[in-house]
One Martini backbone bead per residue (centre of mass of N, CA, C, O) as a GRO file, in nm:
protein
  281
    1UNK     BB    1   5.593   1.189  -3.278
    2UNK     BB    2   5.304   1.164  -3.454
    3UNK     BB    3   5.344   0.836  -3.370
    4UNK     BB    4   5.261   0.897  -3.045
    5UNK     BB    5   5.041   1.054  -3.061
    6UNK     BB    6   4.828   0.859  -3.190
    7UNK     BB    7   4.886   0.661  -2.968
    8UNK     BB    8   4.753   0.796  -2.756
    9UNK     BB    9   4.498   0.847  -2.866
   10UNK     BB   10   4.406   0.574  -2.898
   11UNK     BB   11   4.393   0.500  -2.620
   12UNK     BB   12   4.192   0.741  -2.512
   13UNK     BB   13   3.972   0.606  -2.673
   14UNK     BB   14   3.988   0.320  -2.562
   15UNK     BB   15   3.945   0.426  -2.232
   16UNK     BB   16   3.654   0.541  -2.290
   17UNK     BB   17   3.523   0.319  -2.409
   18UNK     BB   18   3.529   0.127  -2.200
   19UNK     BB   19   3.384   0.258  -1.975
   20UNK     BB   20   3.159   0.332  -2.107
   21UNK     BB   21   3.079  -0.008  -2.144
   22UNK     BB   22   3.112  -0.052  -1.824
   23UNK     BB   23   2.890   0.152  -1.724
   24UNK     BB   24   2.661   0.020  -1.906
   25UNK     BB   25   2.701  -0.299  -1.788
   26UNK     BB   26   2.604  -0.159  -1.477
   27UNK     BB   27   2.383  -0.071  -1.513
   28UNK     BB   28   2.215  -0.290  -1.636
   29UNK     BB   29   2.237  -0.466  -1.407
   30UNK     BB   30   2.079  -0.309  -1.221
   31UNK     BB   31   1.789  -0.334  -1.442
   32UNK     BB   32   1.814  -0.578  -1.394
   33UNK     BB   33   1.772  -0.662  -1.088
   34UNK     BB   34   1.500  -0.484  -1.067
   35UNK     BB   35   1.344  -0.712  -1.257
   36UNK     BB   36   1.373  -0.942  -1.082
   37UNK     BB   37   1.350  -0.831  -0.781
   38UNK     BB   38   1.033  -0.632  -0.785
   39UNK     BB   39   0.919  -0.773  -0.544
   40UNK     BB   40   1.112  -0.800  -0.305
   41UNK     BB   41   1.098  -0.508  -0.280
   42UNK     BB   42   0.800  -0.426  -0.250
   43UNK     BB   43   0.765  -0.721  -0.076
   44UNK     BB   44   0.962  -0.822   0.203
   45UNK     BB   45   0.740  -0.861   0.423
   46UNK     BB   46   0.733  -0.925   0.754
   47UNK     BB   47   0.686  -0.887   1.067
   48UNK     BB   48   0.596  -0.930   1.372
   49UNK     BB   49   0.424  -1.111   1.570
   50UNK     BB   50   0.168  -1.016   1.762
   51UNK     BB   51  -0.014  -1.023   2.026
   52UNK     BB   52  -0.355  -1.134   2.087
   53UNK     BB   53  -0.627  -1.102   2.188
   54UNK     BB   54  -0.910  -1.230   2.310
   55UNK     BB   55  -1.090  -1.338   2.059
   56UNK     BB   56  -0.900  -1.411   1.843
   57UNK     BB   57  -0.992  -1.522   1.500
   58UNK     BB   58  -0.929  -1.709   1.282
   59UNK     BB   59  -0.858  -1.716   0.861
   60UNK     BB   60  -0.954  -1.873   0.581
   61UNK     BB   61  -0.835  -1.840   0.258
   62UNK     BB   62  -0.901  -1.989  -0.068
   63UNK     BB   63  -0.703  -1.929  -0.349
   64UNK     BB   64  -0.561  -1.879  -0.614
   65UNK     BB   65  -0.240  -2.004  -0.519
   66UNK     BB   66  -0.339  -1.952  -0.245
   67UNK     BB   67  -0.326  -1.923   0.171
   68UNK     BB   68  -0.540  -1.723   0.326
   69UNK     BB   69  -0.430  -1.579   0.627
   70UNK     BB   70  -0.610  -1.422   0.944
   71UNK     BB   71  -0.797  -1.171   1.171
   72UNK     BB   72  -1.035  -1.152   1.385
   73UNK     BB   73  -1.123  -0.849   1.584
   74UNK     BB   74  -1.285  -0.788   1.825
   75UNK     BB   75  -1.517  -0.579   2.022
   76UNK     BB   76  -1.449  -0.452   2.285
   77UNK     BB   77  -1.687  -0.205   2.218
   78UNK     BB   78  -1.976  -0.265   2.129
   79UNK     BB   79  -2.157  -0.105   1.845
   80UNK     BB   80  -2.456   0.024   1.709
   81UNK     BB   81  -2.331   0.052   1.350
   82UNK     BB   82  -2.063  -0.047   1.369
   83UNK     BB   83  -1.856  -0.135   1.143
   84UNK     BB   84  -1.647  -0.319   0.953
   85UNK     BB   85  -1.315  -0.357   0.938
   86UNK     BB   86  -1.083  -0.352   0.661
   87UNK     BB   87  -0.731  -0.440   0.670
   88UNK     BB   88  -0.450  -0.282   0.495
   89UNK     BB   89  -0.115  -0.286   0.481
   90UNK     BB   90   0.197  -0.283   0.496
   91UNK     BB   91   0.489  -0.418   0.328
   92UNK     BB   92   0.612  -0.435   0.631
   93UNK     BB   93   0.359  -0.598   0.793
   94UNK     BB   94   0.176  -0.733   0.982
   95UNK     BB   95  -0.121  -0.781   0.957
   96UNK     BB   96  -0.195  -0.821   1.250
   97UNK     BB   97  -0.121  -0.574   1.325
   98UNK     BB   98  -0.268  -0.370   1.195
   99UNK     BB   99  -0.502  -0.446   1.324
  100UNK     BB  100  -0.461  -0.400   1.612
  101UNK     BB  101  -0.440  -0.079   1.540
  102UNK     BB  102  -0.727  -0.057   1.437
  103UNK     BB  103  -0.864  -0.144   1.700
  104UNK     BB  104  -0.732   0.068   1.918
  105UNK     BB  105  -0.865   0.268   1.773
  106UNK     BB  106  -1.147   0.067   1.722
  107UNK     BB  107  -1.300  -0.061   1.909
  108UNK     BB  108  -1.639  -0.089   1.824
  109UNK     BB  109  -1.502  -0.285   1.587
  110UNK     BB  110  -1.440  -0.461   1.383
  111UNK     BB  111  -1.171  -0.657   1.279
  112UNK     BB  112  -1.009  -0.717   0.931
  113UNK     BB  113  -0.718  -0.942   0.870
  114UNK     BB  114  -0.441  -0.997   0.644
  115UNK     BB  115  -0.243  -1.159   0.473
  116UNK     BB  116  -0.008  -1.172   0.231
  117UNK     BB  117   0.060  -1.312  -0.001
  118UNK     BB  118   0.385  -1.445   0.071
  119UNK     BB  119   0.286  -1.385   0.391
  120UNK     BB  120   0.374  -1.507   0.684
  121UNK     BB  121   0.122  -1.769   0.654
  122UNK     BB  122   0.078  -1.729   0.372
  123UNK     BB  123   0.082  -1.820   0.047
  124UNK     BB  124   0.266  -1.789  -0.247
  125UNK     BB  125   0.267  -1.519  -0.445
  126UNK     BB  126   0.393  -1.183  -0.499
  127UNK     BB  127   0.141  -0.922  -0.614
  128UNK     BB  128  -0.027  -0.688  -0.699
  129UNK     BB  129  -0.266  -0.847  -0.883
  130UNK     BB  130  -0.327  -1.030  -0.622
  131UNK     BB  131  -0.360  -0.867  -0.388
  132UNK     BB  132  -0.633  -0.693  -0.505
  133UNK     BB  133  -0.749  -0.994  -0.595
  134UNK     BB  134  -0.777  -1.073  -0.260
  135UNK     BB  135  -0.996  -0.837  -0.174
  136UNK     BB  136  -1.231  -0.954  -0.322
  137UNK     BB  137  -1.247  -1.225  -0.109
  138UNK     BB  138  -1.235  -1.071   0.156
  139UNK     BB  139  -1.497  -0.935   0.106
  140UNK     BB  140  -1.691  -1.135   0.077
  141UNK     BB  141  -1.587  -1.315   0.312
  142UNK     BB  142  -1.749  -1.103   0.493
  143UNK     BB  143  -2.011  -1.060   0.377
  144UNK     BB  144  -2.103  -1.347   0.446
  145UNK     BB  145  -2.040  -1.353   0.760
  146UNK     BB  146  -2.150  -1.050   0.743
  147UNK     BB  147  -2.461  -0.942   0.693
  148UNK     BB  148  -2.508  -0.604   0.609
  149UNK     BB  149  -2.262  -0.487   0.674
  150UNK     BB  150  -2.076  -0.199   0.700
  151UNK     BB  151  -1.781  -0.128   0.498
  152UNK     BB  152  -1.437   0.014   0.601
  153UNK     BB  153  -1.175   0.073   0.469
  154UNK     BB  154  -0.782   0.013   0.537
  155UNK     BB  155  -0.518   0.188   0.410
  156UNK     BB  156  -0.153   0.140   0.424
  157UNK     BB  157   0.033   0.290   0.177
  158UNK     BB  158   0.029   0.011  -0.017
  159UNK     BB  159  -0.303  -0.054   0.088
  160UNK     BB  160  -0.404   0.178  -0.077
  161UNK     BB  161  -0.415   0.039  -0.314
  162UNK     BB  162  -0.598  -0.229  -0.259
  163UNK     BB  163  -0.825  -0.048  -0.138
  164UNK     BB  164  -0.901   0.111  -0.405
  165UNK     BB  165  -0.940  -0.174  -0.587
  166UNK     BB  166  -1.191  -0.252  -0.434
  167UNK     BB  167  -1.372  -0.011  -0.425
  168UNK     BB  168  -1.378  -0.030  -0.754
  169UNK     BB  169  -1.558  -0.350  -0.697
  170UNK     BB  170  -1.662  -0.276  -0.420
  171UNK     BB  171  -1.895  -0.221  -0.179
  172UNK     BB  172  -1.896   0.056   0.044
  173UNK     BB  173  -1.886   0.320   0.300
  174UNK     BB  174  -1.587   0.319   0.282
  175UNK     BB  175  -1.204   0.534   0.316
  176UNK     BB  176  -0.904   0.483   0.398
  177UNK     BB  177  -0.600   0.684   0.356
  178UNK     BB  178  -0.230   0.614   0.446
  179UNK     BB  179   0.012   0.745   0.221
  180UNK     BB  180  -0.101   0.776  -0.017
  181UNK     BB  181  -0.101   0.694  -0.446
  182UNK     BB  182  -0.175   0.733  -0.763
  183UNK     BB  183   0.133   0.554  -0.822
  184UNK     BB  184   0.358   0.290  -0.835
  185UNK     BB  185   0.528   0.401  -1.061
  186UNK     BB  186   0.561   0.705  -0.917
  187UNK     BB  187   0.701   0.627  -0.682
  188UNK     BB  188   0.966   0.457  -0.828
  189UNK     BB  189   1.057   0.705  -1.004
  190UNK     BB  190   1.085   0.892  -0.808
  191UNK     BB  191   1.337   0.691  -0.626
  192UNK     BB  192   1.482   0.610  -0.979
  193UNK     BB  193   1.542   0.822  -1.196
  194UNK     BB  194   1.809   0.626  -1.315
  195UNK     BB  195   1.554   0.466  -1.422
  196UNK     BB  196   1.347   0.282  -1.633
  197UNK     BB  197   1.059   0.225  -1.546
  198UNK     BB  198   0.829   0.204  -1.726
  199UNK     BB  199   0.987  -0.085  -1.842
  200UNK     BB  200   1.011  -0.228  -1.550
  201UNK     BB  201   0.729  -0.234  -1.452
  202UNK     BB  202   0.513  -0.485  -1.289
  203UNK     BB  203   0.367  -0.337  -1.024
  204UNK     BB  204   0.036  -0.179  -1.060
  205UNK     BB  205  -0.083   0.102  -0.894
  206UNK     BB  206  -0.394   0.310  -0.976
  207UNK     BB  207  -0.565   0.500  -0.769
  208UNK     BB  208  -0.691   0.698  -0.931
  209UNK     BB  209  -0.832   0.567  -1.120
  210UNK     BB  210  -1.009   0.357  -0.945
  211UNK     BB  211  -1.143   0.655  -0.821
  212UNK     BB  212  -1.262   0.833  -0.976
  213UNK     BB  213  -1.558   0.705  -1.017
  214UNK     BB  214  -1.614   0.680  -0.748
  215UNK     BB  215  -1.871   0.801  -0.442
  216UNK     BB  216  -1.735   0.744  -0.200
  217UNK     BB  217  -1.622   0.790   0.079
  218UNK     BB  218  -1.303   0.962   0.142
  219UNK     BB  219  -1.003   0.947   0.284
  220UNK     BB  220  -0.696   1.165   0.394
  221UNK     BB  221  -0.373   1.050   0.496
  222UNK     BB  222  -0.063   1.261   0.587
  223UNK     BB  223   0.289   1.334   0.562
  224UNK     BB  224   0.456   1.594   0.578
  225UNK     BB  225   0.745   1.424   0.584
  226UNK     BB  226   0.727   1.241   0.314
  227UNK     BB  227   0.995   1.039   0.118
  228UNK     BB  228   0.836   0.844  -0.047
  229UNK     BB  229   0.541   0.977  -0.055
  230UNK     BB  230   0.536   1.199  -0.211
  231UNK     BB  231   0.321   1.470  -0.255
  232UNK     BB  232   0.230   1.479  -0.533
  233UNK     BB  233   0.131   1.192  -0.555
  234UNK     BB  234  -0.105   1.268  -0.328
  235UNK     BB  235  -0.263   1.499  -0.471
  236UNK     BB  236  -0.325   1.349  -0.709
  237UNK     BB  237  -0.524   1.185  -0.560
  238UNK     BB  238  -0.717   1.383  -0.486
  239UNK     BB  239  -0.817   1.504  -0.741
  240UNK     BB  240  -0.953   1.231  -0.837
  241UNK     BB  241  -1.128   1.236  -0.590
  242UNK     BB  242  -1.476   1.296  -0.566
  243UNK     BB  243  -1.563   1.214  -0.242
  244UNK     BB  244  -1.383   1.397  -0.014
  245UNK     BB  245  -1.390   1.422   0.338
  246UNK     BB  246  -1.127   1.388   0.428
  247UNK     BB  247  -0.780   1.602   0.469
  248UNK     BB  248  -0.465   1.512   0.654
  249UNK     BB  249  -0.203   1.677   0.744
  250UNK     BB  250   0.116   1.531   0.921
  251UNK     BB  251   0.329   1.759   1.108
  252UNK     BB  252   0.643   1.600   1.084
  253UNK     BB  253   0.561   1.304   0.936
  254UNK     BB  254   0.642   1.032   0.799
  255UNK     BB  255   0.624   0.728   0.663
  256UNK     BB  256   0.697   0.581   0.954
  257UNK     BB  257   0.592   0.798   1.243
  258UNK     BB  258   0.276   0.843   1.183
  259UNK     BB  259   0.175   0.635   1.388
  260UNK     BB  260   0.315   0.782   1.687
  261UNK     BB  261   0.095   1.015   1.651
  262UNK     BB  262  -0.136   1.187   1.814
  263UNK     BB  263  -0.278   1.327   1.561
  264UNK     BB  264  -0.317   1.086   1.382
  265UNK     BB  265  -0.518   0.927   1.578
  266UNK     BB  266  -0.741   1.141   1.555
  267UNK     BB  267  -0.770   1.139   1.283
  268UNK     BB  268  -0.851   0.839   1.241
  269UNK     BB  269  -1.142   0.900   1.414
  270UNK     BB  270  -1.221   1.182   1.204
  271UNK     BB  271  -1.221   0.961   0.943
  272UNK     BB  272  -1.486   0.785   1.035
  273UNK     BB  273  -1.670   0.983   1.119
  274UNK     BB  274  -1.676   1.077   0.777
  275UNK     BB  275  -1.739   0.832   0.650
  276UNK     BB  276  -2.026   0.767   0.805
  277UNK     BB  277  -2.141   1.058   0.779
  278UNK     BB  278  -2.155   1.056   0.431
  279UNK     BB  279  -2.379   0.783   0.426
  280UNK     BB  280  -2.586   0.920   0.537
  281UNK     BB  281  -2.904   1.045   0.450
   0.00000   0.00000   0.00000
């Protein structure tokens, strides 16, 4: 009996131990396709392209390693000393939609948007490091385009991340962040409690750090109910920002209908006109 007993337990030891071995197996697993595939993740590629105004003018910048391709959409109703504005998308978005959202919303500005490398029609591979670096070609080439003209950057999303990026490399007259956060390093975190994110990401936006010395006027327009960039995120972002000058939550908007929202697009352009009277003398 003694020597049954021991062969029971010698088994229950044996089968916890496989089982702990094969979750731990299935962990790593999970763990190695999360770092394998943490672009394709995070930037998914683009949605439908949008039927574009007359007079929309197709733009191409050669970067190392890809060719970004964009759109230039004409004011509709010309305004002397309205911005110009670039436009960056959020990561499943398409840039020329989002530039035409952004028309939508002002008539009186000219809009610049790109697709991001690696969404067509633009070519390369996508990573957070090279959309940051082609913001920097982005604004350039607008800035020879448009010379003397002052520009106001909006990031949607994750494009608040690219355009914080920029903010802090290159001059601008204003910032407006929609859905913005701290660190997308900590918005996969909140959302992946069960990964050590810190060790697998590759992929860093740091919009607190880059905005933090900044003087430029920004906006932060945020979801009430947004699951994805929960509040903490877009807070820490808030006390980071050295100059907020428009600061405003949509209740019971989420991260993805808060384009929908009547309040939102009022927001957007109560948030162009404090960043614009905020650079006047």
């Amino acid at each position: 009996m003694a020597g049954e007993e021991g062969l029971r337990r010698l088994r229950s030891r044996r089968f916890w131990l496989t089982t702990f071995l094969v979750a731990l197996l299935v962990y790593a697993a999970f763990a190695a396709l999360a770092f394998a595939f943490q672009a394709r993740l995070i930037f998914p590629g683009t949605s439908a392209a949008p039927v574009l105004p007359a007079g929309t003018r197709p733009l191409e910048i050669r970067a190392p390693g890809a060719d970004l391709r964009g759109v230039l959409i004409p004011a509709a109703e010309p305004a002397q000393g309205a911005p110009l504005i670039l436009s960056f998308a959020g990561n499943a978005t398409n840039g020329a939609a989002a530039a035409l959202y952004v028309h939508d919303l002002y008539p009186t500005a000219d809009v610049i948007g790109f697709h991001y490398r690696g969404y067509r029609p633009s070519s390369g591979k996508t990573d957070a490091a090279s959309l940051c670096a082609d913001s920097l070609l982005i604004h350039d080439f607008a800035a020879h385009r448009f010379p003397g003209r002052p520009m106001v950057a909006i990031g949607f999303s994750i494009g608040s991340g690219v355009a914080s990026y920029l903010a802090s490399h290159r001059p601008l007259a204003g910032l407006i962040l929609v859905t913005p956060f701290d660190s997308l390093e900590k918005v996969a975190a909140d959302r992946m409690k069960w990964l050590p994110v810190r060790w697998l990401f590759r992929n860093p936006m740091i919009s607190a750090e880059w905005l933090r010395g900044t003087t430029l006027p920004v906006a932060v327009i945020a979801g009430g109910s947004d699951d994805l960039v929960r509040p903490a995120r877009t807070d820490a972002l808030r006390r980071a920002i050295p100059h907020l000058v428009y600061d405003r939550t949509i209740a019971g908007a989420d991260h993805n209908d808060i384009y929908d929202k009547a309040a939102f697009r009022h927001a957007m352009r109560e948030a162009l006109a404090a960043v614009t009277a905020a650079r006047k003398p």
